[in-house]
N, C-alpha and C positions, 0 to 999 in steps of 0.2 A: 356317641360313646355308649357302651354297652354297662349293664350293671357288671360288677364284679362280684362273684358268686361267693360265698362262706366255704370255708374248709372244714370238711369233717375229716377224722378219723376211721377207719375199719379195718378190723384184725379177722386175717386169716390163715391155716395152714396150707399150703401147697400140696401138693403130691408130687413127689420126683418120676421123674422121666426113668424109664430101666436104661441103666447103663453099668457097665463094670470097668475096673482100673485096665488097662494096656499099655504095655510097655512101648514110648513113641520111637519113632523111626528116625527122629533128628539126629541132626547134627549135631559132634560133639560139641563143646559149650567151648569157642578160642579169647572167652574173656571174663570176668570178675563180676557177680550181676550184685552180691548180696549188699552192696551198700550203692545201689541203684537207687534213684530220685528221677521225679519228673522233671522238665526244665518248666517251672511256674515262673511269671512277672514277681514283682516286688509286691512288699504289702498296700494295698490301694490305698488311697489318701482321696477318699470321697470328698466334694463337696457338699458344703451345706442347705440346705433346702432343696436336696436333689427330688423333681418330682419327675412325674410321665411327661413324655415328650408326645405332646401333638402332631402330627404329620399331614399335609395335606399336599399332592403333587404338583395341584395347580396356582400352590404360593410360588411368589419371585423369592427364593432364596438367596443372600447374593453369596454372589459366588466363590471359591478358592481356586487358586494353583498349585496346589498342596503335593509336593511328591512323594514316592516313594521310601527315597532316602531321606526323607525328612522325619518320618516315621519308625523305620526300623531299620536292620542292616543285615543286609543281602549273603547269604553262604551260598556255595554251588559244591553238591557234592558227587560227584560220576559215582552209580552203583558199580558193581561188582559183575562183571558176564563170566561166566563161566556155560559147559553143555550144558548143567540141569537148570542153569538159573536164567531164564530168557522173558523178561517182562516186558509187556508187552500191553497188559490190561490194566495197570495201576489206573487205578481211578473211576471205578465199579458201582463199589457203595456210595447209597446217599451221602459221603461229606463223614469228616471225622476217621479220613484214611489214616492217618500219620501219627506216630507219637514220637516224642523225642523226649529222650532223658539224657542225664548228663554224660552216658555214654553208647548210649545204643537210639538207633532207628525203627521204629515198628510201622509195618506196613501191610496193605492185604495186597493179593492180587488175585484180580477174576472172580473172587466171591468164591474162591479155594483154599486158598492158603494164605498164613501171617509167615512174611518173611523179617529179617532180625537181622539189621546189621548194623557193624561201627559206626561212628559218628566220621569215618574217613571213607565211609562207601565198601567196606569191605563185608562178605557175609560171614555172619555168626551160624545162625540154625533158620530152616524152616521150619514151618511145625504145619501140616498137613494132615487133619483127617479127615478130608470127605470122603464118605460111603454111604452105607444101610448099617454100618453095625452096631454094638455098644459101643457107645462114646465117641460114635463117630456121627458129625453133622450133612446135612443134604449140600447146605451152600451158605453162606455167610451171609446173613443180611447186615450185623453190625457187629461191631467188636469193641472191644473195652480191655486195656491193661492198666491193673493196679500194681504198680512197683511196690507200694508199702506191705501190703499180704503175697507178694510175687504170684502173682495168679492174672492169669486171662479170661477173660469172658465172651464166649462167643454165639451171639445169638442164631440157632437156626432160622434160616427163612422159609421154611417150612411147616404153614402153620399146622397141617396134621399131624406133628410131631410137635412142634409148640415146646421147645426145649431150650433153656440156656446151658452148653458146655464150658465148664470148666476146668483149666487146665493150669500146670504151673507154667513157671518161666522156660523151664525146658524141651516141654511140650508134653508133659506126662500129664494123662491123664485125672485127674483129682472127681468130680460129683456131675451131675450136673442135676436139674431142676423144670417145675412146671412152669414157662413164661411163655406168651405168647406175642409180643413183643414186636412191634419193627425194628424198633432202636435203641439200642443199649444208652445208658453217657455213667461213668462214675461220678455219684454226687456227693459222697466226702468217705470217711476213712470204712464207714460199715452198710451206703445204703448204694443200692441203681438207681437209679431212674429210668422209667419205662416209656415211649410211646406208641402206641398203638395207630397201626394205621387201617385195621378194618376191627371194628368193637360198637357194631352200630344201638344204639339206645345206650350204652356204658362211658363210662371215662374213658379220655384219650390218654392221659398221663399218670402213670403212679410210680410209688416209691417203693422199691420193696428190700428184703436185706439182700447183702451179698453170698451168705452163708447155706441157706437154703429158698432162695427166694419167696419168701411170707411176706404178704401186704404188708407194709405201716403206714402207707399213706395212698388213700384214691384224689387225685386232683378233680374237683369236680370243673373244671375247662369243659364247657359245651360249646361246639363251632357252630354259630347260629346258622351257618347257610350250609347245603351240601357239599362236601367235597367233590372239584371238579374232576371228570372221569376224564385221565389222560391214556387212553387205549392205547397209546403209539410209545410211550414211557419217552416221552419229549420232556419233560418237564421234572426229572428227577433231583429231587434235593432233601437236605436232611432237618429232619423238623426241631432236631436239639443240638446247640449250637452252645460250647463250652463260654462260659463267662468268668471272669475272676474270682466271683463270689458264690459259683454255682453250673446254672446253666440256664441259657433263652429257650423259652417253647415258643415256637413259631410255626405259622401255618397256613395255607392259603384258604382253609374254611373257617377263619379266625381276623378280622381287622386289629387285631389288640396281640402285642408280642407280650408275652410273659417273663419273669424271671423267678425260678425258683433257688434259694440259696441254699448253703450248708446246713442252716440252722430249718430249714422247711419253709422257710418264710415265702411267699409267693407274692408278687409285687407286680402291678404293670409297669412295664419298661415304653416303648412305642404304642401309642393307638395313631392307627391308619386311618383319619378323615377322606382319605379321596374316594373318588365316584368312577372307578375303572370302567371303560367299555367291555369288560372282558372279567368271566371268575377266576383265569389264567394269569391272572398279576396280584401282586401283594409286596410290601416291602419285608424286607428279611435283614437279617444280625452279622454282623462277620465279625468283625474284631473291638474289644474294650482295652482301651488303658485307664491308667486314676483321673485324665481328664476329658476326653474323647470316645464316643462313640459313632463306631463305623457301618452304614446298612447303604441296601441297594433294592434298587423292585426289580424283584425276583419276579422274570416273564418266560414266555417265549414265542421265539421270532414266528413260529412255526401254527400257530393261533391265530386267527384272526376274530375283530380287528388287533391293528399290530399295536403294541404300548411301548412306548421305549425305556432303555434300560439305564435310568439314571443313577449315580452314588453321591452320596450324600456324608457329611461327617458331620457329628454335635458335639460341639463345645459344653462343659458343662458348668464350666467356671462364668460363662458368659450367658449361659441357658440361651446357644442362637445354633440352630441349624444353617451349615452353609453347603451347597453346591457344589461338588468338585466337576472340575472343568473336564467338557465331552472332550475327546482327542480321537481325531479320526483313525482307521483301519483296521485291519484284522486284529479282533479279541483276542486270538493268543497269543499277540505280541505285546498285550497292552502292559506286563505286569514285568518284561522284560525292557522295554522303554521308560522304566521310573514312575507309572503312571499308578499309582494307588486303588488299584480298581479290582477290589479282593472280592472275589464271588463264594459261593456256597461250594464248590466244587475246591475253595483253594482253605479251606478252615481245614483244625486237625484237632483233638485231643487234650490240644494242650490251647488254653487262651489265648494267650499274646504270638503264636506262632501261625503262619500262614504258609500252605509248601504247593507246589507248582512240579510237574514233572514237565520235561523236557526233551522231545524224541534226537535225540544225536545227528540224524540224518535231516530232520527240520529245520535244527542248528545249523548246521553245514550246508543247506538251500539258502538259507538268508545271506549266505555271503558278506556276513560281518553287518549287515545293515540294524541287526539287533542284541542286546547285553551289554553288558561293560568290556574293560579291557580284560578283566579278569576269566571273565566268560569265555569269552574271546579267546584267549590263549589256552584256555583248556580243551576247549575243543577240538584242536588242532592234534593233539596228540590221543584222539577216541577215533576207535575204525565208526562209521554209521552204522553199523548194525549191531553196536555195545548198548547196553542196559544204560537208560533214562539218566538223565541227569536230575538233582534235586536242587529244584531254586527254593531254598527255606528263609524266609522277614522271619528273623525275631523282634516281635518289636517292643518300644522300650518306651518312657516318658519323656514328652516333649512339652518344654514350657509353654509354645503359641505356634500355633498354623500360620502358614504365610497369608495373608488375603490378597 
């Protein structure tokens, strides 16, 4: 277990990035946004004497059969195909694709564009500006929508430009800002949260406002060992991971997950005791409710030696880690077979929600052998080469896990 560092304070002003207003080329607006809300879980109902959970891989945890359905409940939404709309790349950025409110979809594709549609699959607006020019970004490394200020945040991932764009719900241009950033995450009504993923001797994490991005807070988070160098970008995943009360900093040059809350409070959440053969594994965060917490060691297969990729849930009423049960075959089947096995690639924006894209023609090769009934019959009336379907868990509170 590593010490836990003191939290300072340091204020700084920014410099903004040159950019000027532009009128966007969206789509006009075929829905209602100004009394738009995020879809958040319920108020938590922590337990008491909640502490840091120990982790060690080579404990016998015993085990659960815990399913999907047991947890959350299943929507399937077919996008919208149309000529200019043909997705194809959902699922790009590190983790944190997806928002959902109570009436729209946000989505990126390709590390180009945030597309925007109804909660029936139908498209609203894209909003599109990559370029060179004012206010327009290289490539999206992260994004961030706050419905309460109706504004988007969109990180450039270009750090020679080293810029957050923002924009309203429209897609109209609004400021942007000095940040140099991998990862966006909104951390309550007025501040970001930053992680940096190349900032060597400085902090990995900070807070800054939304308004014109001015430091309020540097995390002092030092990853004791070097970050492993994945040249081949095999091992992509996002280091901030939306939590009910905030957000998880997680990281594979870090054994200890963090949590930072609304209030600034920074808390260890997980320390990873195990002895990996490999600096290519680490356990990582997916989903909280008020009594359950869900992580998996985040690996890859592609690394040697190989680690395997187990998931895990914690009880917290019971303060007992248990096992969720391996179930053989193809990983992308695994979350349409009922099987609770929420990765980094399937988080979103919003806490309690988990989303899965689904290629139509994939669908249609399984030959019924995967989804529900419900799944099932919808796909029957999509040609295979229609825009993705959305498998979305919302998930919700559950009294007790099956063991």
């Amino acid at each position: 277990m590593k010490t836990l560092p003191l939290l300072f304070f340091t204020f700084f002003l920014a410099t903004g990035c040159s950019g000027t207003k532009k009128d966007s080329a969206a789509q006009p607006d075929n829905g209602e946004e100004t009394a738009e809300t995020a879809i958040q879980p319920a108020a938590p109902v922590w337990y008491e004497g909640e502490k840091p959970i120990f982790f060690n891989v080579e404990e016998n945890y015993p085990e659960t059969n815990i399913r999907l359905s047991d947890l959350s409940d299943a929507l399937y939404i077919p996008l919208e195909t149309n000529d200019s709309t043909l997705l194809r790349q959902i699922g790009t950025c590190e983790g944190n694709e997806y928002l959902l409110t109570n009436d729209f979809i946000y989505a990126q594709e390709d590390q180009a564009a945030i597309y925007i549609f109804k909660r029936d699959g139908s498209l609203v607006r894209k909003i599109d500006h990559k370029g060179g020019g004012p206010g327009e970004y290289s490539y999206i490394s992260s994004y961030a929508v706050d419905t309460l200020r109706k504004e988007i945040f969109v990180q450039d991932a270009n750090l020679k430009k080293g810029c957050t764009y923002v924009y309203d719900l429209e897609g109209n241009f609004k400021r942007t800002f000095l940040n140099k950033a991998k990862e966006i995450t909104i951390l309550n009504d007025s501040l970001l949260l930053n992680y940096f993923r190349y900032n060597p001797g400085g902090p990995r994490y900070s807070v800054v406002r939304k308004e014109d991005g001015s430091t309020v807070k540097k995390l002092p988070i030092r990853f004791p060992t070097q970050l492993p160098h994945d040249s081949h970008g095999r091992l992509a995943y996002g280091s901030l991971v939306k939590s009910p009360k905030g957000a998880f900093m997680a990281n594979l040059g870090n054994d200890t997950i963090f949590e930072i809350r609304q209030d600034l409070q920074v808390i260890p959440r997980i320390i990873d005791q195990s002895k990996y053969p490999t600096t290519f594994a680490q356990v990582h965060p997916t989903i909280e409710t008020e009594r359950y917490l869900m992580f998996y060691i985040l690996r890859c297969h592609s690394y040697k030696p190989y680690v395997d990729e187990h998931y895990y849930i914690y009880d917290k009423k019971e303060n007992q880690i248990y096992k969720m049960t391996d179930y053989p075959g193809n990983s992308y089947w695994t979350l349409m077979d009922d099987y609770p096995h929420i990765t980094n690639w399937s988080t979103t924006q919003n806490s309690n929600v988990a989303v899965r894209t689904r290629q139509v023609y994939a669908l249609q090769e399984a030959e019924g052998k995967h989804g529900d009934a419900e799944l099932k019959k919808l796909i029957e009336t999509l040609d295979d080469d229609a825009n993705p379907v959305l498998q979305i868990m919302l998930f919700h509170t559950v009294d007790q896990i099956k063991k």
